[in-house]
N, CA and C atoms as a LAMMPS dump frame, in Angstrom:
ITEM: TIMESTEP
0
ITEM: NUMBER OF ATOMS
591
ITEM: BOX BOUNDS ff ff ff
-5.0000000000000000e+02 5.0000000000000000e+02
-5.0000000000000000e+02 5.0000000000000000e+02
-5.0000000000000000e+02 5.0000000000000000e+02
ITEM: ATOMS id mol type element x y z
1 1 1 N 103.979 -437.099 283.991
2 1 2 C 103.91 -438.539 283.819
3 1 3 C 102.742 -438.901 282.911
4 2 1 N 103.03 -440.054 281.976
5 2 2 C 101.995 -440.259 281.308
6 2 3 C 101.233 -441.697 281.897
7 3 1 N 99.984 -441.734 281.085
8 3 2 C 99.643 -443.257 281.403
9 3 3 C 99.758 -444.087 280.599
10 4 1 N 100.633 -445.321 281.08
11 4 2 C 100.729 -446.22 280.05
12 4 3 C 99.52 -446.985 278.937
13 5 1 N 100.021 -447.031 277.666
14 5 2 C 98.943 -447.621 276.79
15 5 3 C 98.065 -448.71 276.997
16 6 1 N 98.847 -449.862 278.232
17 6 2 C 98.566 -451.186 278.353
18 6 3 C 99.185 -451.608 279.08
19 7 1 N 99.033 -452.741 280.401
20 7 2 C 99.417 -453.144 281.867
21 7 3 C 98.829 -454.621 281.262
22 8 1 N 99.802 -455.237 281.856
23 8 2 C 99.062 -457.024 282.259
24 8 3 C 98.304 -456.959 283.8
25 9 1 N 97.417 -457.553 283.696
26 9 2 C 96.6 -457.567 285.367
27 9 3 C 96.228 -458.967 284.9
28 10 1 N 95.59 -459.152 286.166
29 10 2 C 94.735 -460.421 286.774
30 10 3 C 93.2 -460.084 286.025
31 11 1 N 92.965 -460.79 285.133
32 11 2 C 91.332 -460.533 284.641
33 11 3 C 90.658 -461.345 285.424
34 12 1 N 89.653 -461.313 285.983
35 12 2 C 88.551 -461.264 286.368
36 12 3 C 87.756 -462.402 285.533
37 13 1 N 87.535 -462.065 284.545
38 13 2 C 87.004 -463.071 283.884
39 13 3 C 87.711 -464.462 283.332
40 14 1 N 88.577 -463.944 282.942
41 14 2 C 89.863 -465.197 282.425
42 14 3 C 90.386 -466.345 283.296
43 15 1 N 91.011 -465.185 284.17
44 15 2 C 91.175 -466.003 285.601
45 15 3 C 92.753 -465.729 285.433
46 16 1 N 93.522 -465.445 284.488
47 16 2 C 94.152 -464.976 284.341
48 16 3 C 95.284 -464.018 283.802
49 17 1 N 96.239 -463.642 283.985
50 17 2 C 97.368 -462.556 283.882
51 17 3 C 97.349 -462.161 282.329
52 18 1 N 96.226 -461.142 281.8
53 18 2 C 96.167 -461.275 280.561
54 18 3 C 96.789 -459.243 280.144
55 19 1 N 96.801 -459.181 279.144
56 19 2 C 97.288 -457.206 278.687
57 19 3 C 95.922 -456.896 278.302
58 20 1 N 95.608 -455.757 278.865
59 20 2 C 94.538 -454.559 279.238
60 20 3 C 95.122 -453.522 278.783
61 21 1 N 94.214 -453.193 277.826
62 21 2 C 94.175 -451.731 277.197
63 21 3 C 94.047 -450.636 278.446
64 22 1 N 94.498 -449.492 278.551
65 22 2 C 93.709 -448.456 279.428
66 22 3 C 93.133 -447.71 278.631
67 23 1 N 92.094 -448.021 279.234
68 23 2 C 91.111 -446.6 278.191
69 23 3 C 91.379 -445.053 278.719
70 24 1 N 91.268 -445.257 279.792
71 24 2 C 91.63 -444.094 280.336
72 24 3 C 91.843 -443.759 281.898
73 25 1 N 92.487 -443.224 282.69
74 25 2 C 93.176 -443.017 283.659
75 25 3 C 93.612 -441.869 283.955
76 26 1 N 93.948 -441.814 285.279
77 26 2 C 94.897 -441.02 285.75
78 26 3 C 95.891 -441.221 286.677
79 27 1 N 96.829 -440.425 286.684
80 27 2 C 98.306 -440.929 287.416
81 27 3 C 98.154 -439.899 288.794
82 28 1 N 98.598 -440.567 290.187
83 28 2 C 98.901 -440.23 291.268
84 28 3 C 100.345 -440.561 292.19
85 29 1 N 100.427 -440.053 293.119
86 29 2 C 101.734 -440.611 293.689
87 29 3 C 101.362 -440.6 294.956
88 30 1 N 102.215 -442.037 295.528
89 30 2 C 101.858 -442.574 296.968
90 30 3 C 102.719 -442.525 297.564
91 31 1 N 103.929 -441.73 298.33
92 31 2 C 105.18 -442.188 298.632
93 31 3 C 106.296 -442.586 297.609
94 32 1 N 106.631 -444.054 297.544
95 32 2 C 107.43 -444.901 296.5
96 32 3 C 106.383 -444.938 295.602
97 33 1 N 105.314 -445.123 295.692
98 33 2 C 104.337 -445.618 294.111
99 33 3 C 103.682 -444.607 293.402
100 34 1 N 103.315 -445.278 292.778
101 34 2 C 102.605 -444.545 291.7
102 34 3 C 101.66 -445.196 291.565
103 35 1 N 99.866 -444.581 291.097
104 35 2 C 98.917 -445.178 291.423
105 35 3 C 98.172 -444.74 289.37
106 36 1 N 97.546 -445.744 289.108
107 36 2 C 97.254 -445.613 287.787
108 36 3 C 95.298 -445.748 288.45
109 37 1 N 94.57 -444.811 288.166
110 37 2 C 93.109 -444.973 287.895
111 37 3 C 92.758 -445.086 287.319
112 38 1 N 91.424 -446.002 286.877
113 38 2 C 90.891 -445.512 285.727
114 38 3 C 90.446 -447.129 284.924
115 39 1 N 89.917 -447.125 283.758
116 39 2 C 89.152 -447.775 283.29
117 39 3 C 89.959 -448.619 282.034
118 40 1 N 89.721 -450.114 282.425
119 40 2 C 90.986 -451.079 281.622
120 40 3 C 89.843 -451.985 280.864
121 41 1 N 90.855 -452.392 279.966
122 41 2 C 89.853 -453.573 279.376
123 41 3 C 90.537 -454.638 278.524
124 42 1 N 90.16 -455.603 279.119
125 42 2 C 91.223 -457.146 278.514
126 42 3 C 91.196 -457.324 277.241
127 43 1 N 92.199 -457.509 276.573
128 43 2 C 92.584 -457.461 275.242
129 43 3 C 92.231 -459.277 274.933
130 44 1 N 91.981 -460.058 275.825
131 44 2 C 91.394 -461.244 275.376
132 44 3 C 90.031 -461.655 275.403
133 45 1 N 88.956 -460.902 276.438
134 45 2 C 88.049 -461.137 276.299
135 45 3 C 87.041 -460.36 276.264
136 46 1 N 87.956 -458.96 276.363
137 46 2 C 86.8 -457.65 276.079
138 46 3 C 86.466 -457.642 276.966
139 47 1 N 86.586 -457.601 278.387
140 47 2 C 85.414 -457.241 280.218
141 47 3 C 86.533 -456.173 280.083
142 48 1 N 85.36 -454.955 280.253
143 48 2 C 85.804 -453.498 280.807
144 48 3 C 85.559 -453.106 282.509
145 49 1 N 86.557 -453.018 283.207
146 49 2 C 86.196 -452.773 284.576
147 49 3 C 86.91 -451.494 284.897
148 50 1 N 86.835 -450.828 285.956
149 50 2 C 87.116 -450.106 286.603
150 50 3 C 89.029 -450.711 287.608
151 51 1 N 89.762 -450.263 287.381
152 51 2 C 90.857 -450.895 288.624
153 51 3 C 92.035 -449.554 288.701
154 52 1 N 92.256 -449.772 289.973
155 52 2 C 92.964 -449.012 290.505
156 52 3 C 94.813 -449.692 290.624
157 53 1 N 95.829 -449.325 289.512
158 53 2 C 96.874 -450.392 289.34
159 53 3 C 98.035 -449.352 290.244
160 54 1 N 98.717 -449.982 291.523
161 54 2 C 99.692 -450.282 292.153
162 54 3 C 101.096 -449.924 291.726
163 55 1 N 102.212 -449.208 291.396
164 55 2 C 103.208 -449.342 290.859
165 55 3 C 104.663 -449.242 291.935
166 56 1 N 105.305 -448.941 291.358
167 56 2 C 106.488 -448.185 291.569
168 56 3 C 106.794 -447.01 290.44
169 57 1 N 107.89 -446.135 291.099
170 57 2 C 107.209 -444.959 290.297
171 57 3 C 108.462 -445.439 289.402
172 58 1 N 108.52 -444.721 288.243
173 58 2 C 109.507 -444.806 286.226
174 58 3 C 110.692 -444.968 286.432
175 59 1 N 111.308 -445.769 286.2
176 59 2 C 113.162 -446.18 286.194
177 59 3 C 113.296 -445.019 284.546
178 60 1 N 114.406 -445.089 284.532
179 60 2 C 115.176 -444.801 283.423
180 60 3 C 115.734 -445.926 282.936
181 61 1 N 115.451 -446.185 281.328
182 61 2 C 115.591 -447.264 280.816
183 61 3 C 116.671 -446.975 279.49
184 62 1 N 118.345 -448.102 279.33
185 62 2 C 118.902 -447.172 277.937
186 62 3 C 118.401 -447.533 277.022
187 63 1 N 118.182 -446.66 275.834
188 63 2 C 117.576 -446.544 274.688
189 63 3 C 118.346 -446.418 273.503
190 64 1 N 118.695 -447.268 272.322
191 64 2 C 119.667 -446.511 271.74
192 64 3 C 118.687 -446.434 269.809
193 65 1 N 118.369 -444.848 269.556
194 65 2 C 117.62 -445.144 268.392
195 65 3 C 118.291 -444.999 267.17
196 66 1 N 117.695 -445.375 266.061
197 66 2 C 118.342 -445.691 265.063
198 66 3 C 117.685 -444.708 264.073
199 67 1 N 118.176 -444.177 262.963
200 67 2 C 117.704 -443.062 261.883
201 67 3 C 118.529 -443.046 260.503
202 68 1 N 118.157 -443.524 259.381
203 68 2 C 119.15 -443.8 258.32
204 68 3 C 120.249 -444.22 258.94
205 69 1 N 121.598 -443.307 259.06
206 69 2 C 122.834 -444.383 259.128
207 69 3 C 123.597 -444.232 260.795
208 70 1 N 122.668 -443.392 261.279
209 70 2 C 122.956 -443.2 262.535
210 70 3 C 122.235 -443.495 263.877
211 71 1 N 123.108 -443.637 265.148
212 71 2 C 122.354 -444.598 266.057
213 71 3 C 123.009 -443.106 267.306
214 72 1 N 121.532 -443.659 268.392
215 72 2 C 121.994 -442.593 269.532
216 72 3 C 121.712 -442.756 270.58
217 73 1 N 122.589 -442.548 271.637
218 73 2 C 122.045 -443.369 272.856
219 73 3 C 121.116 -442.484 274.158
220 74 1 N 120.303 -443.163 274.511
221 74 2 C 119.375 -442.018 275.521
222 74 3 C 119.42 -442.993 276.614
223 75 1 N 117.887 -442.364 277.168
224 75 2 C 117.337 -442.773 278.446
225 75 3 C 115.537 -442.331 278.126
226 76 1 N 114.814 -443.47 278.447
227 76 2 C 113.36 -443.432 278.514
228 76 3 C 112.758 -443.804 279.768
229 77 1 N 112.003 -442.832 280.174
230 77 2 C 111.383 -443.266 281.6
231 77 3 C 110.019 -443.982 281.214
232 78 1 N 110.237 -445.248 282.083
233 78 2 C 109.272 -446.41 282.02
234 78 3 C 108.96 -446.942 283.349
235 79 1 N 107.815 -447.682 283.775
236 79 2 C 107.463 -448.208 284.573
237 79 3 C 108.342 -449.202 285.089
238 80 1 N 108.875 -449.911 286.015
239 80 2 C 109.104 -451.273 286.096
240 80 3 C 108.595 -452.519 286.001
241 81 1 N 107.432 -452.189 286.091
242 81 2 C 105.871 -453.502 286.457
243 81 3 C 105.815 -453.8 284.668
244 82 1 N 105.866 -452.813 283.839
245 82 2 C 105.244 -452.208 282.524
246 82 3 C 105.882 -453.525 281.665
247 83 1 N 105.255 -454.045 280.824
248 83 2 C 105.637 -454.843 279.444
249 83 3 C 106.173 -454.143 278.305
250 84 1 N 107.208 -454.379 277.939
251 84 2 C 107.986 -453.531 276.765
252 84 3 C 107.877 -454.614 275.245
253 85 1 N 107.019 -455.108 274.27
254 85 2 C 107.374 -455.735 272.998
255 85 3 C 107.936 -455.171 271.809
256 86 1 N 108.622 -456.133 271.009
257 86 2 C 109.172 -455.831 269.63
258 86 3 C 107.939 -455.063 269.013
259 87 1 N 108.184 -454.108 268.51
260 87 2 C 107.373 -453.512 267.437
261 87 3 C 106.587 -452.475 268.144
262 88 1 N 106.435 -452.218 269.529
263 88 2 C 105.856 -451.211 270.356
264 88 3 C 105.928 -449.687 270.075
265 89 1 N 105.911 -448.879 269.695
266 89 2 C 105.801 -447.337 269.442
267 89 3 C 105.885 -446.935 271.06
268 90 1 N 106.86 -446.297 271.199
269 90 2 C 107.058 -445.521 272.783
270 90 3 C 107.421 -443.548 271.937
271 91 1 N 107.106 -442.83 273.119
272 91 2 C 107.899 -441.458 272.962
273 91 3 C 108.844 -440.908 273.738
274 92 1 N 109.715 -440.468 272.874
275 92 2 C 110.971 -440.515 273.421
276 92 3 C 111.318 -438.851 273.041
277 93 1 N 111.038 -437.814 273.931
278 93 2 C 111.28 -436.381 274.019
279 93 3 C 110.186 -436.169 273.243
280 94 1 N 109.197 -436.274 272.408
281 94 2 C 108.169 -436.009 271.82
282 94 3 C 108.501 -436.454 270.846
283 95 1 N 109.111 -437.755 270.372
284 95 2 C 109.138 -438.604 268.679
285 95 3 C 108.919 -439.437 269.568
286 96 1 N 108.227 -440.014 268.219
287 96 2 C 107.554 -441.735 268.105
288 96 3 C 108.813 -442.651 268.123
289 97 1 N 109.112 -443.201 268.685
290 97 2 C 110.108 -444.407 267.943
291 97 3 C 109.145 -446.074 268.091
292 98 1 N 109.85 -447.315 267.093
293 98 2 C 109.425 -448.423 267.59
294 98 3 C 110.504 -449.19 267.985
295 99 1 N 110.056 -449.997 268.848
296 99 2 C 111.038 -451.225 269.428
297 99 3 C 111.858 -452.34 268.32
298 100 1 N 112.529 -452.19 267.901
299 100 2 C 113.36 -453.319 267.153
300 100 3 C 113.796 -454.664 267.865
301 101 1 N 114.075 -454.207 268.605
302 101 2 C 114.773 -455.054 270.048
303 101 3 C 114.558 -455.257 271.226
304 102 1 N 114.613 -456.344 272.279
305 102 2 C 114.894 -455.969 273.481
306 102 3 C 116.071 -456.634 274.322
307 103 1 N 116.739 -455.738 274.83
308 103 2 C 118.082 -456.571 275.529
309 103 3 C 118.23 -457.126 276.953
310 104 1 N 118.055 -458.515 277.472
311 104 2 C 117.993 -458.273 278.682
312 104 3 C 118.945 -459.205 278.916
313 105 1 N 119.673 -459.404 280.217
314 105 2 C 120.901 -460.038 280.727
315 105 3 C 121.429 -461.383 280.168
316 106 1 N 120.002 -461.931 280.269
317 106 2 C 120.896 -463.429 278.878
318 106 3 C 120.764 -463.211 278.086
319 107 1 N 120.277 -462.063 277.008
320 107 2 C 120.187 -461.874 275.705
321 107 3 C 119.493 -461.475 275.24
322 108 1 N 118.939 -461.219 273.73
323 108 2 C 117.816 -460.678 273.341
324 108 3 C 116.345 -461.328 273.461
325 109 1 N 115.1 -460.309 273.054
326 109 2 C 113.928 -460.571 273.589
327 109 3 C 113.142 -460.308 272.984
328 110 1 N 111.561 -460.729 272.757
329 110 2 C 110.993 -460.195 271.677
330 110 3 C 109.758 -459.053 272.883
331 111 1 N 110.222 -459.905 274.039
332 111 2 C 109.207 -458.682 275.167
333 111 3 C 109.619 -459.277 276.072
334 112 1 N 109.864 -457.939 277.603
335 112 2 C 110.352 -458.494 278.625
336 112 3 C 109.468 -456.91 279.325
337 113 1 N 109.668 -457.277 280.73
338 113 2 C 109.594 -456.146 281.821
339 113 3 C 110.251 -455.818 281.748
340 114 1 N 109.899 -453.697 282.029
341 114 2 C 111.267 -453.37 282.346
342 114 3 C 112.115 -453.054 283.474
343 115 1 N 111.507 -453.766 284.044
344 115 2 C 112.566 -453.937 285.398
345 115 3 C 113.805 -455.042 284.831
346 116 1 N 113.276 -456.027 283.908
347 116 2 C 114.029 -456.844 283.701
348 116 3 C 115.237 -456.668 282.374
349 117 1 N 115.006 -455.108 281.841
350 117 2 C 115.397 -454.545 279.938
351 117 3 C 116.789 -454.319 280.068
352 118 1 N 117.988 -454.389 279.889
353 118 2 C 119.19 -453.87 280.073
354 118 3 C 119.296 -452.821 278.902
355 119 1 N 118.61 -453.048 277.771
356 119 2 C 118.827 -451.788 276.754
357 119 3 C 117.658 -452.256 275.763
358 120 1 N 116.733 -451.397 275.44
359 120 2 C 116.068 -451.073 274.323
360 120 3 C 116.751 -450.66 272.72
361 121 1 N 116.422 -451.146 271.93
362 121 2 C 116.638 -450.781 270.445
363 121 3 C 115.474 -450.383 269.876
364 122 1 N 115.625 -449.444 269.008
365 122 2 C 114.56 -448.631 268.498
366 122 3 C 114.903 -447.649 267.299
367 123 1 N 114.049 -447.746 266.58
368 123 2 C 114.269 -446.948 265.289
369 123 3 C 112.991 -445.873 265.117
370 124 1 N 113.786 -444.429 264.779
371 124 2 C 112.398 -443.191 264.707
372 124 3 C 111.452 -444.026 263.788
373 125 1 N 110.411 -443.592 264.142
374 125 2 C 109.208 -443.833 263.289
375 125 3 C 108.244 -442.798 262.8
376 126 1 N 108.486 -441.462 262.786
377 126 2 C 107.602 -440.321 262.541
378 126 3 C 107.978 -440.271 260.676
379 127 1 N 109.02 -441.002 260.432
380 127 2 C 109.167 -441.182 258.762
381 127 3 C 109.54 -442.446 258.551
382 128 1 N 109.757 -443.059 257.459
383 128 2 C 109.946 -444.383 257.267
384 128 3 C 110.939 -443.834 255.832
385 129 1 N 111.752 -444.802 255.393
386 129 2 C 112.573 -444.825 254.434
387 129 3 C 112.138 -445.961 253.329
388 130 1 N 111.505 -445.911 252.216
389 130 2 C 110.819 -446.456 251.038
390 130 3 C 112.202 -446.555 250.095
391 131 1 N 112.289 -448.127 249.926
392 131 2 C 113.481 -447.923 248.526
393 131 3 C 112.49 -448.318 247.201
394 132 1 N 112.657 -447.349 246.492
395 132 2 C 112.156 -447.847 244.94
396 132 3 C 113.09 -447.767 244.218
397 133 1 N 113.053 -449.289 243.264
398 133 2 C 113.792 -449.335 242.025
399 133 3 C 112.753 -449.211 240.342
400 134 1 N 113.304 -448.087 239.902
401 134 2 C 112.459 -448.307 238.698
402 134 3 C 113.436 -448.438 237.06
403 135 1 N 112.509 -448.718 236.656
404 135 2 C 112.899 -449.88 235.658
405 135 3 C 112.463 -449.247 234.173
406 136 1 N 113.756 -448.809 233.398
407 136 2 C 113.1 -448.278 232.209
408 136 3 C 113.668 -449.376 231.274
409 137 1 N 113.074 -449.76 230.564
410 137 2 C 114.139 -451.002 229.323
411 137 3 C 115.071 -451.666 230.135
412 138 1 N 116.149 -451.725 229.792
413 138 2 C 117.157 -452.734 230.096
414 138 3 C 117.856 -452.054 231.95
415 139 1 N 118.056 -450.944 231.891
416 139 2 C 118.295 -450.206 233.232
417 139 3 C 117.613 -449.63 233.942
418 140 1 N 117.668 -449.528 235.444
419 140 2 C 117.367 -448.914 236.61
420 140 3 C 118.032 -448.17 237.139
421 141 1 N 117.082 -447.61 237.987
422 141 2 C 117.59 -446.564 238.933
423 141 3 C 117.085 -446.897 240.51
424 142 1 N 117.72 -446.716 241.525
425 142 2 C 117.358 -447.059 242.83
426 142 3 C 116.951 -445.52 243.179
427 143 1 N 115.939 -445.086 244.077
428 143 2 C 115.302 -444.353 244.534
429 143 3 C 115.244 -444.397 246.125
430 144 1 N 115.421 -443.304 246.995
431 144 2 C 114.444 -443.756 248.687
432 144 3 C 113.768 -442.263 248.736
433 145 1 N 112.52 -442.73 249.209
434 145 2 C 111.393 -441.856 249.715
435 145 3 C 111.137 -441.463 250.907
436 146 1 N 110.984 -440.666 251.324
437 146 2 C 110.72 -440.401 253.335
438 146 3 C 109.324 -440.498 253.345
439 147 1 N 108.463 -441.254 254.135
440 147 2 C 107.393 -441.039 253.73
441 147 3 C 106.482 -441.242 255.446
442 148 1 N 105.345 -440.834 255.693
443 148 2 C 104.873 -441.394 257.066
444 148 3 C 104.564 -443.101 257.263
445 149 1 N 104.708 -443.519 258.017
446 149 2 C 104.93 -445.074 258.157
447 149 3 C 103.62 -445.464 257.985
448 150 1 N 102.587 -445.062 258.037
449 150 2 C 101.014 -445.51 257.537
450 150 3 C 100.621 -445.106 256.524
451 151 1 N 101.471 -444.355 255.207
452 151 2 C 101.344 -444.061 254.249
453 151 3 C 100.96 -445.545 253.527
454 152 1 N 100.028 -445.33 252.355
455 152 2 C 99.868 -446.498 251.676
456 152 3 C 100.409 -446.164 250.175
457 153 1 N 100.474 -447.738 249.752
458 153 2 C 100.861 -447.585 248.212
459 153 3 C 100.293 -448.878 247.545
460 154 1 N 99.905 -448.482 246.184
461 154 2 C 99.128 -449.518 245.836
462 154 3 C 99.888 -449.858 243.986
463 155 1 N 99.451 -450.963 243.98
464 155 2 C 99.99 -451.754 242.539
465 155 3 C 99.078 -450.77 241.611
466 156 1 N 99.669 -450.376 240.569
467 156 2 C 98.88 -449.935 239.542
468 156 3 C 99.041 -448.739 239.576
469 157 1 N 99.92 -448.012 240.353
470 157 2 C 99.162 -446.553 241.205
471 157 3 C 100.8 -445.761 240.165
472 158 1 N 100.585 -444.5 239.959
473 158 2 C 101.568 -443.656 239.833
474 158 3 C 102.15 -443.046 240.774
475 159 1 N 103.574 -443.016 240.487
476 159 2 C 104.362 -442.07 241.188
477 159 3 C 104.892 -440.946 240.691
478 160 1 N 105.502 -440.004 241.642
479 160 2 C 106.449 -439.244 240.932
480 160 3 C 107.397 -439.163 242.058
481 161 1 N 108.914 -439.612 241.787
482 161 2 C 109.756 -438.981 242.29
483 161 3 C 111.511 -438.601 241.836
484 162 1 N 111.855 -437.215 242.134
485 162 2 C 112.938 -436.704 241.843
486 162 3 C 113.114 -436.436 240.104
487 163 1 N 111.321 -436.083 239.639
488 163 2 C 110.76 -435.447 238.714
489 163 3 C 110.336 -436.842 237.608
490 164 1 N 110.761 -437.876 238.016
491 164 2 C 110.41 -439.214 237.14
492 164 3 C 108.893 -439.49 237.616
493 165 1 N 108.597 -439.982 236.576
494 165 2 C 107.289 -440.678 236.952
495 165 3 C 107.296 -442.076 236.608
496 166 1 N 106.23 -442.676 237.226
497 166 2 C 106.357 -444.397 236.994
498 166 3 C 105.564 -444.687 237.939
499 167 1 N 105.364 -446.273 236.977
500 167 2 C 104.133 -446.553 237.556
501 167 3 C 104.197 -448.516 238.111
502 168 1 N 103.744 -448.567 239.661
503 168 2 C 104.351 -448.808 241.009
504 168 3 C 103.672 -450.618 240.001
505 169 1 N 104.485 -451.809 239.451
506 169 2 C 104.184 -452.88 239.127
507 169 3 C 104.071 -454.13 240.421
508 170 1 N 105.397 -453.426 241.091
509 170 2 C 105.507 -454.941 241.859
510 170 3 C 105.381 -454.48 243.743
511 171 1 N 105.25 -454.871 244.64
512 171 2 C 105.478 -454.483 246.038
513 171 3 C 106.129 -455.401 246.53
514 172 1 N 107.655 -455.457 247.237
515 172 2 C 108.064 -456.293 248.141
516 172 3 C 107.362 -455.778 249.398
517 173 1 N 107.283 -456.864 250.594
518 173 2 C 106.856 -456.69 252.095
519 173 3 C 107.58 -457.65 252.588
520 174 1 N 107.608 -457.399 254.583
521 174 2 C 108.49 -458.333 254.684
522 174 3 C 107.774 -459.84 254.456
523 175 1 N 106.79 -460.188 254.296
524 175 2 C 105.583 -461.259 254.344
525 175 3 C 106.003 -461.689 252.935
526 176 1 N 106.003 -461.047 252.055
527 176 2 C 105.504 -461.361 250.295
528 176 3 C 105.469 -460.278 249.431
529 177 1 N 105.004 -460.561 248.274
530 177 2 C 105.426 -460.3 246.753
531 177 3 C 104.05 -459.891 246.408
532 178 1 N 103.931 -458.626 246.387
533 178 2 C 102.257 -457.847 246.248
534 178 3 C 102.474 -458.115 244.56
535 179 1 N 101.285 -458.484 243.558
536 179 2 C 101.236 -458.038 242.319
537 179 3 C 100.282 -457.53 241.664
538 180 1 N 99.058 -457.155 243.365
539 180 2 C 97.822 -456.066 243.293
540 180 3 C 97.611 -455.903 244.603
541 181 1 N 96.813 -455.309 244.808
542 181 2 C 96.358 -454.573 246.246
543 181 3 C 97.454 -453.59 246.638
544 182 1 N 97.369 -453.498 247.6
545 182 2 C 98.255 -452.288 248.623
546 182 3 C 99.341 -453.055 249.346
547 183 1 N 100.095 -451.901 250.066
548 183 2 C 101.084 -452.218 251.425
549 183 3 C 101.139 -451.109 251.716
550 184 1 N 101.325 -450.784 253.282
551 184 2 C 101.607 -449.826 254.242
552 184 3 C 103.266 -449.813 254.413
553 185 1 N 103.739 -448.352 254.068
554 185 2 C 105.159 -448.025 254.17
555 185 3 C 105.8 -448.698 254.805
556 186 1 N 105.814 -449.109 256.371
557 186 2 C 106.246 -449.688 257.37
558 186 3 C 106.822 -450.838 257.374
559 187 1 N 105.906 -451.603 256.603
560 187 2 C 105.878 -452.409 255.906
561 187 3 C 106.338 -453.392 254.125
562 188 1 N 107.224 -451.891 254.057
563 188 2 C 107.736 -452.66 252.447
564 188 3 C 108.778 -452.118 252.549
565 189 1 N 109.399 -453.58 251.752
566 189 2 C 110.857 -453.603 251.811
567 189 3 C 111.382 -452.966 250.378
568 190 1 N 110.364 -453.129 249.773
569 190 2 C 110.854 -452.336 248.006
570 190 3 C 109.892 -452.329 246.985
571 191 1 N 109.444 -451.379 246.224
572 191 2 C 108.761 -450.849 245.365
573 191 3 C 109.204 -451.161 243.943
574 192 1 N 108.747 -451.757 243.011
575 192 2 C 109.435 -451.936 241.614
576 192 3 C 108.414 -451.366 241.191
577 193 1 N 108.915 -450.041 240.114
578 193 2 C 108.193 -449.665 239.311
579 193 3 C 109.077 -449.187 237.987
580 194 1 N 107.801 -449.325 236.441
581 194 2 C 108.438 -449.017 235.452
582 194 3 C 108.156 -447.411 235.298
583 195 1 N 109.406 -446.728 234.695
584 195 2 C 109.292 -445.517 234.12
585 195 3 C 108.341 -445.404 233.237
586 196 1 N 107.476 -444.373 233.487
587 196 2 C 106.61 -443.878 232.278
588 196 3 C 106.867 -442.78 230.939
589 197 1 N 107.132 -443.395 229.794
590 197 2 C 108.017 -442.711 228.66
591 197 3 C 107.424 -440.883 228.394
């Protein structure tokens, strides 16, 4: 069993029901529960305490992940008490995936408990899929890259791929229209770059 990344509790200082990092812990078993030790700290006001968190022990939760053009259906063991959000990184047999989705009885969610999840959506995340179009004179070519999802790429910067080289002018993201600085893979929806003669 692992320990979860982050629990909502009762802060202390706040006064209330806020998400706590765990810094670190350990997992026990009580009968039906499961007992989390160890040292939390509120993601709203920064008080680090000591607490001892209460559970029930991991449901099996369905999972169905997504990878280029194919989708697959599992099972992830999760807490019930536990908060599940869009965009969350969970491991699933030893891959990363992130949350795309969450499905629960009236519909979709951007975060729910999972006592409350009827199905998770999720796409691997140990690679990311980069589309570049590059641009020589009047025609292009569309390109995709596998690349790690915290990979960066920056305006100005050279590439090489599938023996072309070119050099990276424009960045789509899902936010905006880079025409300097960087973007993180994860994060871009398309790369325009011109061929270098």
């Amino acid at each position: 069993m692992k320990v979860p990344n982050s629990y909502y509790l009762q802060c202390s200082v706040c006064g209330r029901e806020t998400l706590h990092e765990i810094l670190k812990g350990e997992i026990g078993t009580e009968g039906e529960e499961v007992t989390i030790d160890g040292v939390v700290k509120c993601e709203e006001c920064g008080t680090t305490r000591h607490k001892t968190i209460r559970e029930k022990k991991a449901i099996d939760v369905p999972i169905v992940v997504s990878w280029r053009d194919e989708s697959k259906k599992d099972q992830i063991s999760l807490y019930p008490e536990e908060w599940i959000h869009k965009g969350d990184e969970l491991i699933l047999d030893g891959t990363t995936v992130k949350v795309t989705s969450i499905e629960k009885e009236n519909g979709r969610a951007d975060s729910a408990k999972v006592e409350d999840i009827k199905n998770i959506w999720a796409k691997k995340h140990e690679k990311v899929r980069v589309k570049i179009t590059i641009h020589k004179g009047r025609s292009s070519t569309s390109k995709v890259q596998e690349v790690a999802p915290e990979e960066e790429f920056f305006v100005n910067d050279r590439l090489k791929i599938d023996g072309e080289e070119a050099v990276i002018h424009k960045i789509m993201t899902e936010d905006e229209v880079k025409r300097d600085g960087k973007a993180v893979a994860e994060n871009i929806k398309r790369i325009y770059a011109k061929r270098i003669r």
